[in-house]
C-alpha positions, 0 to 999 in steps of 0.5 A: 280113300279118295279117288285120284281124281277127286279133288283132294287127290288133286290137291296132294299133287300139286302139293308134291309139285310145289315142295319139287319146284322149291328143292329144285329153286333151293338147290339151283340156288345153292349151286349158282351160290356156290359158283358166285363164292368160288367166283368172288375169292378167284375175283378178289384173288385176280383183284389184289394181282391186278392191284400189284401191277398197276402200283408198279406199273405207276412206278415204272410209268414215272421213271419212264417220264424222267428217261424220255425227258433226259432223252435216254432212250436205252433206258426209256425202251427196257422201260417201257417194256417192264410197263407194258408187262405189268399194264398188260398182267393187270389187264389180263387179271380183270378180264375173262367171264368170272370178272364180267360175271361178277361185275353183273352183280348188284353192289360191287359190279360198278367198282370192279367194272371200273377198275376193269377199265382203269387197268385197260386205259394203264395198258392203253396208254402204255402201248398206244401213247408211250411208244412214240414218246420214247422214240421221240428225241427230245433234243430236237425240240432245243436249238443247237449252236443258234439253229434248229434241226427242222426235220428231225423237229418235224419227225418229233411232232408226228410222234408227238401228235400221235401220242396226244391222240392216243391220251385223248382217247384214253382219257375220254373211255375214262371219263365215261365211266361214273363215279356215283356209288363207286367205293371211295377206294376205287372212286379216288383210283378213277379220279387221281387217273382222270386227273393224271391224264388230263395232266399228260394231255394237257402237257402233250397238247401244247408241246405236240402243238408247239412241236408242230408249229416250230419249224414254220415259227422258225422260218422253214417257211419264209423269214419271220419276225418277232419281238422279245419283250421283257416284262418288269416286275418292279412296276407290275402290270396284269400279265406280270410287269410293265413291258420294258426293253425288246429285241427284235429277233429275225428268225430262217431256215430254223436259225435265229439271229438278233437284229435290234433292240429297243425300250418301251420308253423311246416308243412315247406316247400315241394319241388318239389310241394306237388301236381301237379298244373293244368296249368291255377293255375301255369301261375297266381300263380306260383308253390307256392301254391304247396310248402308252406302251407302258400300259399295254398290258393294264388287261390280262388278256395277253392277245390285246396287249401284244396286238397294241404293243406290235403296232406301236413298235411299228408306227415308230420303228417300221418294224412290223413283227410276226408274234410276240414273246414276253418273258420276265427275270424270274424267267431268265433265272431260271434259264440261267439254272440250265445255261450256267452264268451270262456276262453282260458287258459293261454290267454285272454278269448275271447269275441264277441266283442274282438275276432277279435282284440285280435286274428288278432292284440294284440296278434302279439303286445304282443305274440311271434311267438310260441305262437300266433300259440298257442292262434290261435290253442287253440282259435278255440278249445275252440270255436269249443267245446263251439257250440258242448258242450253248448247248443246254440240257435239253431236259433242262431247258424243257423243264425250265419252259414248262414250269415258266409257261405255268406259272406264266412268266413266258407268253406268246402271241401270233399275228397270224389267226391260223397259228394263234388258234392253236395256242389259246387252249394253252397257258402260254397264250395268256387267255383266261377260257372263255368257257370252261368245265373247271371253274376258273379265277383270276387275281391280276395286279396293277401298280397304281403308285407309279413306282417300281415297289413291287419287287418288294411285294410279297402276294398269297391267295387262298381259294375256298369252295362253299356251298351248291347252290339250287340253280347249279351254280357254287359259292366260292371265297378268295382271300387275298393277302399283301404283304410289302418288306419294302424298307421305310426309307433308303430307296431311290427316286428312280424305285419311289417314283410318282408316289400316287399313293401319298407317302413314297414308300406306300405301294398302291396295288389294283387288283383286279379279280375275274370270276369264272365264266358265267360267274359273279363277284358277290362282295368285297371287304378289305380288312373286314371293312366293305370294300368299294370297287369298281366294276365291270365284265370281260369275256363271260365273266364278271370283273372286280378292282380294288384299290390296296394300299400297303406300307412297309412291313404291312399286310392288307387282306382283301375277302372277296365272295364269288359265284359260279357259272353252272358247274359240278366241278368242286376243285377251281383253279387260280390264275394271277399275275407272276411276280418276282417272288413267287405266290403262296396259294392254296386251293382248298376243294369240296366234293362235286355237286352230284356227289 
């Protein structure tokens, strides 16, 4: 028998020491596996409540945004506090150490770390961001018998600022969360939220922004001026029509009052140009937008238009204006939805559902040329005092604004560079971004038959991402469709025009593509043809034109390939000029690159 000492004896012990360690490993793993199961059924158990609050905390969420807007504050505050239940239920379900523990793990911790922080930011924005939206009277932001109540407008913009803050803040926590390897079920939860809030900051940007600015825009600081300019989409220009009649509009101690009125036609012509023109506008445009009023508007960039349009009003009026505020009829229909019908006297009376037939195609078939100025000047008058005189809606009225300020069809500028900072980040400033993380292409149209055929114009676009390429940037392919109902025959002189496109009732249409910023415009065709274009580049980004001529009952598709700037993003976005009917378009999106 081996002594213990010896070396097999030694052996033996170290054999038992082994077989002890791994029962002990066995064991502790079994016991930390155990926990781990019990762990994951109370997680996923915790997991499916959270889900349940957060559906209906969604629910209740869009219910809550119809009640602030409809100014029901009752309702918005019993609301408000069922949200907040169920945010702060669902915040509650994704927290404590069984949640932290099992969002350590390999695999699945990622997905349950973001839906831990989807739940926080729901909550956060129900207790942070929400509050002072519903204590927020939204009447406030609407004129009541022609006047402003300025401090209950300064009471709204402090809310409203806190609560922009608060969606920024939330939305940035979101954002810091990646979506690499997350389950598409919760990947798709953190993006629609991401693209929810963004939406919401959006809005509460331009509105806070807005809010805070009125009361000085109205005159709480010292009298102010502003012209009101209609835009004509019978002739179309890049930001939607060809600037026409305009009322001068004073504005004082939040009341505003009409004062004159005038057409683009009286203006004539400026030579040389009212303004110096920057080189990049002159190569694509010509000196035209500098020389006739009617051409102010040829570039999209809305600031350079209003610039030149404000010192011509000027030179020949004496007129000097504070900003400028450009609508066009599809606009005024749709105030006309809130307002109710508008008499026009010595006209017909204008309705939601006539206006834009009445402004942009009757009158030029049974009005002469002094008078269509006319009806267009009065029109927006009466139209502009019914909304400051009538007490509408102001959920409305609101909505009416958002919606026209998407889709473009309400633009302002300020003369005063403090004021107009604020306002380039929003749509309402018609600037295209000069850098951007959502790539962005613009269709603008220019008529070039001299003529008021695009009332009868009939535009759509598609916007298709392809392929990534090495270098960071993407391939993407517009189509671009133009359809004319316009008649064969029957239009007046005053609709036909100059008829530059050889046969009256052909319409010739610029159209003028932008690539995003650090972008290209790769080839053209039009009709599966290559298509010649003209060329040149604008703030950051690559400038397209082509020539489409389109006769009655015709259609023309210009295709045109495009780059990029360096971007991971897979869903563009399209901005093109407003027309009398409104564009079909689509944008067809692609995972992003690092996906």
């Amino acid at each position: 028998m081996a002594e213990s000492g010896s070396p097999r004896g030694r052996r033996r012990r170290l054999r038992r020491r082994t077989r002890a360690r791994i029962r002990h490993a066995l064991l502790a793993a079994l016991v930390v596996g155990s926990l781990l199961a019990a762990s994951g059924g109370w997680v996923g158990f915790r997991g499916w409540q959270a889900r349940t609050h957060l559906l209906n905390a969604a629910g209740l969420a869009r219910e809550l945004s119809a009640q602030i807007v409809a100014g029901d504050t009752g309702q918005a505050q019993r609301t408000l506090a069922a949200l907040q239940e169920q945010s702060g239920a669902a915040r509650e379900a994704t927290a404590g150490p069984a949640w932290w523990l099992a969002g350590t793990t390999p695999y699945a911790g990622d997905d349950l770390a973001a839906f831990r922080r989807i739940a926080v930011t729901v909550d956060d924005l129900a207790r942070e961001a929400f509050p002072p939206l519903v204590r927020s009277d939204v009447a406030a932001l609407v004129p009541r018998d022609g006047r402003l109540d300025l401090p209950a407008l300064r009471t709204v913009a402090r809310r409203l600022v806190a609560a922009d803050a608060a969606v920024r803040e939330s939305g940035a926590g979101l954002r810091a969360v990646s979506t690499d390897g997350l389950l598409p079920e919760v990947r798709d939860a953190l993006v629609g939220l991401r693209t929810e809030i963004d939406k919401l900051a959006g809005l509460l940007s331009g509105v806070s922004k807005g809010a805070d600015l009125l009361p000085t825009l109205f005159g709480a600081d010292g009298e102010r001026t502003y012209l009101i300019v209609s835009q004509n989409l019978a002739e179309l220009r890049a930001t939607g029509g060809m600037f026409g009649a305009y009322a001068v509009v004073r504005a004082r101690d939040g009341r505003l009052d009409l004062v004159a009125q005038g057409t683009a036609a009286k203006l004539q012509r400026f030579t040389p140009p009212v303004l110096p023109l920057g080189p990049e506008t002159r190569r694509l445009y010509t000196d035209l937008p500098g020389i006739y009023p009617a051409d102010v508007n040829l570039t999209p960039h809305f600031p350079t238009a209003a610039k030149l349009y404000r010192e011509m009003v000027r030179r020949r009026t004496g007129v000097t204006a504070d900003g400028i505020l450009a609508v066009d009829p599809v606009a005024l229909s749709y105030l006309l939805k809130a307002t109710g019908p508008v008499a026009v006297p010595g006209y017909p009376t204008l309705t939601a559902q006539n206006a834009v037939r009445i402004l942009l195609s009757d009158s030029y078939l049974t009005l002469d040329l002094d008078n269509q100025d006319a009806f267009y000047a009065a029109s927006a008058a009466r139209v502009f005092d019914s909304v400051l005189r009538k007490g509408a809606s102001p959920r409305e009225l609101l909505s009416v604004f958002d919606r026209s300020i998407r889709e473009g069809r309400i633009l302002f500028w300020s003369a005063r560079s403090e004021e107009q900072r604020k306002f380039v980040d929003n749509r309402i400033s018609g600037v295209l971004p000069e850098t951007e993380t959502t790539p962005t292409v613009g269709v603008f149209l220019n008529d070039g038959s001299g003529a008021k055929l695009g009332y009868y114009l009939r535009p759509s676009a598609t916007l298709t991402v392809g392929n990534c390429l090495a270098d960071g940037r993407r391939e993407l392919r517009l189509r671009f469709d133009l359809h004319s109902s316009a008649p064969r025959s029957g239009l007046t002189k005053a609709v036909l025009g100059l008829g530059k496109a050889g046969n009256p009732y052909t319409a010739r249409t610029l159209v003028t593509v932008y690539s995003p910023a650090g972008g290209a415009v790769v080839a053209a065709r039009l009709d599966g043809v290559d298509a010649p274009l003209g060329s040149g580049t604008d703030r950051g980004r690559q400038v397209a034109i082509a020539n489409v001529e389109v006769g009655p009952g015709k259609t023309r598709t210009l295709d045109m390939d495009l780059l990029t700037g360096r971007t991971n993003a897979g869903t563009p976005e399209l901005w093109h000029t407003p027309t009398a009917t409104p564009w079909t378009t689509q944008v067809v999106p692609a995972p992003s690159c690092n996906q």
